[in-house]
C-alpha positions as a Markdown table, in Angstrom:
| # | Residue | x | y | z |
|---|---|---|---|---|
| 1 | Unk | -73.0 | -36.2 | 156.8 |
| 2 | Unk | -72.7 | -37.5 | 153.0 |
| 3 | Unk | -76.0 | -39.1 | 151.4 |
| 4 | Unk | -75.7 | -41.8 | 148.8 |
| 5 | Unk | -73.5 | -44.5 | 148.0 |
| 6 | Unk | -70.4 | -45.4 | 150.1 |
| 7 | Unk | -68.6 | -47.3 | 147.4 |
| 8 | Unk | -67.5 | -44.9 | 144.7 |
| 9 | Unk | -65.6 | -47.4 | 142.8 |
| 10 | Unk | -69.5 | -48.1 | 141.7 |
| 11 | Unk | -69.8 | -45.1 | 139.5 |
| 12 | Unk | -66.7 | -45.8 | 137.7 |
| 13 | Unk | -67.8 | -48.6 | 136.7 |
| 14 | Unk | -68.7 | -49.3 | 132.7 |
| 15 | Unk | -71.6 | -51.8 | 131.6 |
| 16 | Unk | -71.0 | -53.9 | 128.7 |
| 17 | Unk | -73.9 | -55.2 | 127.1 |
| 18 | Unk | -73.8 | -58.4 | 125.7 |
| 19 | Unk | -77.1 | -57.8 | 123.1 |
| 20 | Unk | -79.5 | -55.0 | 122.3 |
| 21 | Unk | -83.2 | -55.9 | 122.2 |
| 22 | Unk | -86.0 | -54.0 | 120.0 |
| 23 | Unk | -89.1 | -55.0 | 119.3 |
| 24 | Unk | -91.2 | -55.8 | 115.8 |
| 25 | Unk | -93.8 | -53.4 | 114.5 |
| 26 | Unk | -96.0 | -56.3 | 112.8 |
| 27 | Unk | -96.0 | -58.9 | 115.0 |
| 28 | Unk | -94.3 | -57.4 | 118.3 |
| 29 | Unk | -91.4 | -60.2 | 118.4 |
| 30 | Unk | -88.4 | -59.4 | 120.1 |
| 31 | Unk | -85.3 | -59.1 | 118.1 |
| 32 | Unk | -81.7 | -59.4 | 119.4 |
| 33 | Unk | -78.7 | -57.6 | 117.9 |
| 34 | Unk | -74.9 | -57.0 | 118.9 |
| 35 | Unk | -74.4 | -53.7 | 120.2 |
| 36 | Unk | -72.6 | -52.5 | 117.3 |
| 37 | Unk | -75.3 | -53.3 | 115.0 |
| 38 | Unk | -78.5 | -50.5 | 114.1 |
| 39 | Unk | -81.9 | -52.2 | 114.9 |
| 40 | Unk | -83.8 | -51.5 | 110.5 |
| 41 | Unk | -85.6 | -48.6 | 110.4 |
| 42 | Unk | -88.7 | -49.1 | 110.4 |
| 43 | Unk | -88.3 | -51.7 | 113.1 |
| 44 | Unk | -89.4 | -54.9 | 111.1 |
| 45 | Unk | -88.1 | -58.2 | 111.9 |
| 46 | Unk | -86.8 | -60.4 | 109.2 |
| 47 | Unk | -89.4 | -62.8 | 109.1 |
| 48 | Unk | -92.6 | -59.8 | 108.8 |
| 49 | Unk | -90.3 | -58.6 | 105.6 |
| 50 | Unk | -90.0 | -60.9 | 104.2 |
| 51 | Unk | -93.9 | -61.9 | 104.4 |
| 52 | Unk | -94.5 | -58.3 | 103.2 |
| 53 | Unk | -92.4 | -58.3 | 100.3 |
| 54 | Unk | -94.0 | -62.0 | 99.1 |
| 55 | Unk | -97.3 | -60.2 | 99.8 |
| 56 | Unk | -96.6 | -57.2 | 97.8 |
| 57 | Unk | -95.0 | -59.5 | 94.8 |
| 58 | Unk | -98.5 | -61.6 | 94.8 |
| 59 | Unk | -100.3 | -58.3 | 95.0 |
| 60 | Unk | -98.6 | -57.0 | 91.8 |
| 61 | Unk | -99.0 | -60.3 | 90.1 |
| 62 | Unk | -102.8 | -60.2 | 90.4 |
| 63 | Unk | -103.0 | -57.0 | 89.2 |
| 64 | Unk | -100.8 | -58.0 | 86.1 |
| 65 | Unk | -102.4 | -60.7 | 85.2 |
C-alpha cells in the first residue's frame, strides 16, 4: 500500500516565479521585484527613502541655520 501522491511527475516539477514580494518597514506597502533582484536591506520602499532622506536634509538645515 503506497501513501501519498500517485502522480510523481508532480515532484519533478520546477516553479518559476514571475515576482518576489516583500514588504516596507515604514509604511508596510508591498513591494514587487524580479526574482533576480535582492529586496534593500533594511527593507524600505523607495518612496519611505526618499521621504527620509528629505526629512533628514530639512533636519540638518535647521540646525545649520
Amino acid at each position: 500500500m503506497t501513501h501519498g501522491f500517485s502522480n510523481p511527475d508532480l515532484f519533478a516539477r520546477q516553479v518559476h516565479w514571475a515576482s518576489v514580494q516583500w514588504t516596507c518597514l515604514v509604511c508596510g506597502g508591498a513591494e514587487e521585484i524580479s526574482p533576480e533582484e535582492e529586496a534593500p536591506t533594511p527593507p524600505i520602499c523607495p518612496s519611505c527613502h526618499r521621504l527620509a532622506v528629505a526629512e533628514a536634509f530639512a533636519t540638518l538645515l535647521a540646525v545649520l541655520r
